[in-house]
C-alpha positions in Angstrom: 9.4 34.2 -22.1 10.1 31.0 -20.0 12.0 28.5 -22.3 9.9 25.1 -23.0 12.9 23.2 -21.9 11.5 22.8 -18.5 11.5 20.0 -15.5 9.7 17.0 -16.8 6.4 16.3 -14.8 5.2 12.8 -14.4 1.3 12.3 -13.5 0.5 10.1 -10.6 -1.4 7.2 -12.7 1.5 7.1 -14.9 3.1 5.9 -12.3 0.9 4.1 -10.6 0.7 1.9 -14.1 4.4 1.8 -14.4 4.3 -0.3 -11.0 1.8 -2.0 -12.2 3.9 -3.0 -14.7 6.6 -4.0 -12.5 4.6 -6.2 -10.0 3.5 -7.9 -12.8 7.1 -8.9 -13.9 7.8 -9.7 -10.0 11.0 -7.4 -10.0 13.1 -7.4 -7.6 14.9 -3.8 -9.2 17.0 -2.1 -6.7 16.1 1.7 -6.1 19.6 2.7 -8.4 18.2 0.6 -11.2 14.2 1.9 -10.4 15.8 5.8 -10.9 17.3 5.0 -14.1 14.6 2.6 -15.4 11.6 5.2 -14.8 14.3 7.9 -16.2 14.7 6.1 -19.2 10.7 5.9 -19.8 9.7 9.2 -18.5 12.3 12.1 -17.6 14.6 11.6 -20.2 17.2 13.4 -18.6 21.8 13.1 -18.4 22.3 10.7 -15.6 25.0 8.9 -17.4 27.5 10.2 -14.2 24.7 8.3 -11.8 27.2 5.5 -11.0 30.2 7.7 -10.1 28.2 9.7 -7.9 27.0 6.9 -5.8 30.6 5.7 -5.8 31.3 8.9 -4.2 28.5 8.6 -1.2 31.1 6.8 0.9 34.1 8.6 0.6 34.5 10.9 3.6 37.9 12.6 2.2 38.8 15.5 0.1 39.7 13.5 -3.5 38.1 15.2 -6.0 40.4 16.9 -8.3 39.7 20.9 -9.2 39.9 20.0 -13.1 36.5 17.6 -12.4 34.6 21.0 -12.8 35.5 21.2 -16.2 34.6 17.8 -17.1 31.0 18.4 -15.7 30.7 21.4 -16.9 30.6 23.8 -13.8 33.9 25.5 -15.5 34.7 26.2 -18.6 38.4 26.4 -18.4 40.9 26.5 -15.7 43.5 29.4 -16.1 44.6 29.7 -12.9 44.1 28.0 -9.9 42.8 31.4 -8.5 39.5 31.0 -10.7 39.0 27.7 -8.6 39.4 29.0 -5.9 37.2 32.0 -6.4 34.5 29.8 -7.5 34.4 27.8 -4.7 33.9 30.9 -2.3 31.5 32.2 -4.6 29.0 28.9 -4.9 29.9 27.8 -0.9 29.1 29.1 2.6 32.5 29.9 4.8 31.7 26.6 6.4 31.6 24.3 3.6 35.2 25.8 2.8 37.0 24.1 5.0 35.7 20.3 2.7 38.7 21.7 0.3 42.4 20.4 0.8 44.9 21.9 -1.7 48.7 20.7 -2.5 51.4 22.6 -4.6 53.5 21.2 -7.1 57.2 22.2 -6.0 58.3 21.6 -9.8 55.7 23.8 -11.2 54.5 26.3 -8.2 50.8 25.1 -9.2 48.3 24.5 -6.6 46.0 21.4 -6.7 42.3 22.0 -4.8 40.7 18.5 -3.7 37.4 18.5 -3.0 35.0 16.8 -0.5 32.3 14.7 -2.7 29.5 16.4 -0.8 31.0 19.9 -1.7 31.8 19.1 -5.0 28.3 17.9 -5.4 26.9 21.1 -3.8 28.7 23.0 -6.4 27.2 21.2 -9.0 23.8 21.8 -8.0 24.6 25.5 -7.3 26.1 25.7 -10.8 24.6 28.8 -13.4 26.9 26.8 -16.5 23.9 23.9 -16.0 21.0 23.0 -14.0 21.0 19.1 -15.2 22.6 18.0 -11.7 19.8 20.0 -10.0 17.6 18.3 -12.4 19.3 14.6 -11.3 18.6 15.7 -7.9 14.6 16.3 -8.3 14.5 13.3 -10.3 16.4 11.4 -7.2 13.7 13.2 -4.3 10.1 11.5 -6.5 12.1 8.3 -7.6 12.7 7.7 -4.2 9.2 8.6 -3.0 7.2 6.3 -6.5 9.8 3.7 -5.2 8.5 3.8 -1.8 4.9 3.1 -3.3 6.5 0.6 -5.2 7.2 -1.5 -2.2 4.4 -0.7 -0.5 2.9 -2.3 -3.5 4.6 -5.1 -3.1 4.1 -6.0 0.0 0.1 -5.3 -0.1 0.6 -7.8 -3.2 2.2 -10.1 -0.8 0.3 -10.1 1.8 -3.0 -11.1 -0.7 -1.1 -13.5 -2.5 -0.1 -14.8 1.7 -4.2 -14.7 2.6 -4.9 -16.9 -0.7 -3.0 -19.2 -0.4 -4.1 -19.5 3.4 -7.7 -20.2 1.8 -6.5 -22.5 -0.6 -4.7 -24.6 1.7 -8.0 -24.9 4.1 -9.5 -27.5 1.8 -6.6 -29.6 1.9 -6.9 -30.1 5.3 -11.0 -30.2 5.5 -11.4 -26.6 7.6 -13.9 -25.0 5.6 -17.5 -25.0 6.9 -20.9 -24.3 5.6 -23.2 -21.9 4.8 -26.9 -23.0 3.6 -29.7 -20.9 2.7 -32.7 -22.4 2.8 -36.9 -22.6 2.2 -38.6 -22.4 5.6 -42.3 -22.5 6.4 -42.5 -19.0 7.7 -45.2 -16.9 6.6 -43.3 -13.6 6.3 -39.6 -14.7 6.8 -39.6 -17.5 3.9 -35.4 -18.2 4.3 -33.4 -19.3 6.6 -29.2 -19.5 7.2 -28.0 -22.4 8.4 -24.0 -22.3 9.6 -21.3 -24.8 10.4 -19.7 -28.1 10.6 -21.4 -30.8 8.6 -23.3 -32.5 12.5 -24.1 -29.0 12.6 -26.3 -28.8 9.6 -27.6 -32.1 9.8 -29.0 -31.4 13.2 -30.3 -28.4 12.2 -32.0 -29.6 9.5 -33.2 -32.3 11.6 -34.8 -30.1 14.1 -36.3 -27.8 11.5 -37.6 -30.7 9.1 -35.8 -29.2 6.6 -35.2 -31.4 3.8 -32.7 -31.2 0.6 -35.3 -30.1 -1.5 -35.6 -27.2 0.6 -31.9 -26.1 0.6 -31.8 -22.8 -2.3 -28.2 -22.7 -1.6 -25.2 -24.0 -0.1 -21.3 -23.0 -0.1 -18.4 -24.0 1.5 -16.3 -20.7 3.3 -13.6 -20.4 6.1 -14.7 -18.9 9.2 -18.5 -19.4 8.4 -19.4 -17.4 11.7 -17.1 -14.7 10.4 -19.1 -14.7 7.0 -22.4 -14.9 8.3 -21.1 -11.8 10.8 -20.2 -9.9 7.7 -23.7 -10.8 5.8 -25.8 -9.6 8.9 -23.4 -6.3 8.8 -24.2 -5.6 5.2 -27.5 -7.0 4.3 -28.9 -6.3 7.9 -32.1 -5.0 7.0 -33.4 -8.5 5.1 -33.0 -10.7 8.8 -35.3 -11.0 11.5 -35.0 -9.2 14.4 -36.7 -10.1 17.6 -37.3 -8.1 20.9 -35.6 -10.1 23.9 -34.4 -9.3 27.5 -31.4 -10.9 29.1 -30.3 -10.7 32.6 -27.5 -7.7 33.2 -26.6 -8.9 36.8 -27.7 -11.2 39.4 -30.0 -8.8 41.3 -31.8 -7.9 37.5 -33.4 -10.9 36.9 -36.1 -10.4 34.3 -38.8 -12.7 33.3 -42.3 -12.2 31.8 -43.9 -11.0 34.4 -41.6 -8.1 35.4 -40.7 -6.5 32.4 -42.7 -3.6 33.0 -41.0 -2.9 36.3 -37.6 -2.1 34.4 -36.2 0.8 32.5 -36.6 -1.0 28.6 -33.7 1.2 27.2 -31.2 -0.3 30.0 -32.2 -3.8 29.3 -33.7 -4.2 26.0 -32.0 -5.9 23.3 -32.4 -6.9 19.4 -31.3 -10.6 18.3 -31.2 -11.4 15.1 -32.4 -14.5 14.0 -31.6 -16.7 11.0 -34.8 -15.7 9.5 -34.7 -14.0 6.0 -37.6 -12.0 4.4 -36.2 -10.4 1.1 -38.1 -7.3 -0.2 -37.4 -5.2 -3.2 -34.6 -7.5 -4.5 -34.8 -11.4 -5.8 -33.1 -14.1 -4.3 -30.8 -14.2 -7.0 -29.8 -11.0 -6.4 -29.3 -11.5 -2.5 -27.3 -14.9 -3.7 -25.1 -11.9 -5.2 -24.6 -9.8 -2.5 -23.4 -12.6 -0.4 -20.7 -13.6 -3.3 -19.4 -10.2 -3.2 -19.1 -9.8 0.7 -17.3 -13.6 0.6 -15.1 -12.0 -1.9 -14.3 -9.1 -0.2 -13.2 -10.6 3.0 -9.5 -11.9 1.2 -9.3 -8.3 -0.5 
């Protein structure tokens, strides 16, 4: 039977809603504080040694005392330096011996073994007395990966918050332009778009004899060409489209009378107008569709 004392596993949208939680705080938690923060709420596991280990990461010198493997548990007792020594062979490779210094006592004859932090650490993991340092190491390997999401959070947070505020700071300095839907005369295509700077619309509406009446609706965007782009992308079955030729070099000119003469596939083109007919959907509906592509241009 496997004993129900096993490694505790943490599902992704718990996670996910942990950060959450943490963006909505605006923490600025350092990874060391993130480990034992989403320890404390999910693993539940002894890291109470975390910040002596991390001490350790920059010694590069054999200071670690042999009786440090009782206190954490790798041996029970110590009656002869000759059991540390034999455990170290045991849990080691030949290589990693050589991260041991030793010193004798001349009053008593005993011998001290000092240990590298990176070999007494091995031992720990390596240990059959315990596997909670194991444990601390697995928590360690997905804390380090949920904090990488974390920041990557962040900064996606950031950058939104950046785009925003970008927007809102248009209007203070009069950017935004205009986009107008309007009533046209048309028999099939009844709308129209109209785009731009406010002389832009005017003259439009001039040449078109379109009055205020006739305007259905009107906002105020950023990059109006980029929105109407965007709407033509998406809703690109309600607009006009109309079969034109253009010239492709100087010795392809083609007018009226020589279409024919040319290869239509090579030269023919689709424009699409500013003319609207809307079919299976109301213009309420359409006025919809156009909020939620303006809304997902700053997402």
């Amino acid at each position: 039977m496997f004993s129900t004392n096993s490694v505790c596993s943490v599902s992704c949208l718990e996670i996910a809603n942990f950060n959450q939680e943490l963006l909505k705080s605006n923490s600025d938690i350092t990874i060391l504080d993130y480990v034992k923060k989403i320890n404390e709420q999910f693993y539940k596991i002894d890291i109470s040694f975390i910040d002596d280990f991390i001490s350790l990461v920059k010694k590069d010198e054999c200071c670690i005392h042999h009786d440090m493997l009782v206190k954490y548990g790798v041996l029970t007792n110590i009656e002869t330096t000759k059991d540390v020594r034999k455990m170290i062979e045991n849990l080691t490779d030949d290589e990693e011996v050589g991260n041991v210094s030793h010193r004798e006592e001349k009053c008593s004859q005993k011998i001290n073994y000092y240990l590298h932090p990176r070999l007494f650490k091995l031992i720990l993991i390596r240990s059959k007395n315990t596997k909670k340092y194991a444990r601390y190491y697995l928590l360690l390997e997905e804390a380090i990966s949920y904090y990488n999401d974390f920041q990557i959070l962040k900064l996606q947070n950031k950058l939104k918050e950046t785009q925003t505020l970008a927007v809102l700071q248009l209007e203070k300095f009069n950017t935004f332009e205009n986009f107008v839907i309007f009533e046209s005369n048309q028999p099939i295509f009844k709308y129209g778009i109209i785009k731009g700077s406010n002389d832009n619309i005017r003259d439009v509406k001039h040449d078109l004899k379109i009055s205020d009446e006739d305007v259905i609706y009107e906002k105020k965007v950023p990059s109006a060409s980029n929105f109407y782009k965007r709407i033509r992308e998406k809703l690109r079955p309600y607009f006009e489209r109309q079969h034109s030729f253009k010239r492709l070099s100087d010795k392809a000119i083609i007018d009226d009378d020589g279409i024919e003469d040319f290869d239509k596939e090579l030269y023919a083109f689709y424009a699409i107008t500013r003319n609207i007919r809307l079919f299976d959907i109301t213009m309420e509906q359409f006025i919809e569709k156009i909020e939620t592509i303006d809304n997902e241009r700053f997402e």
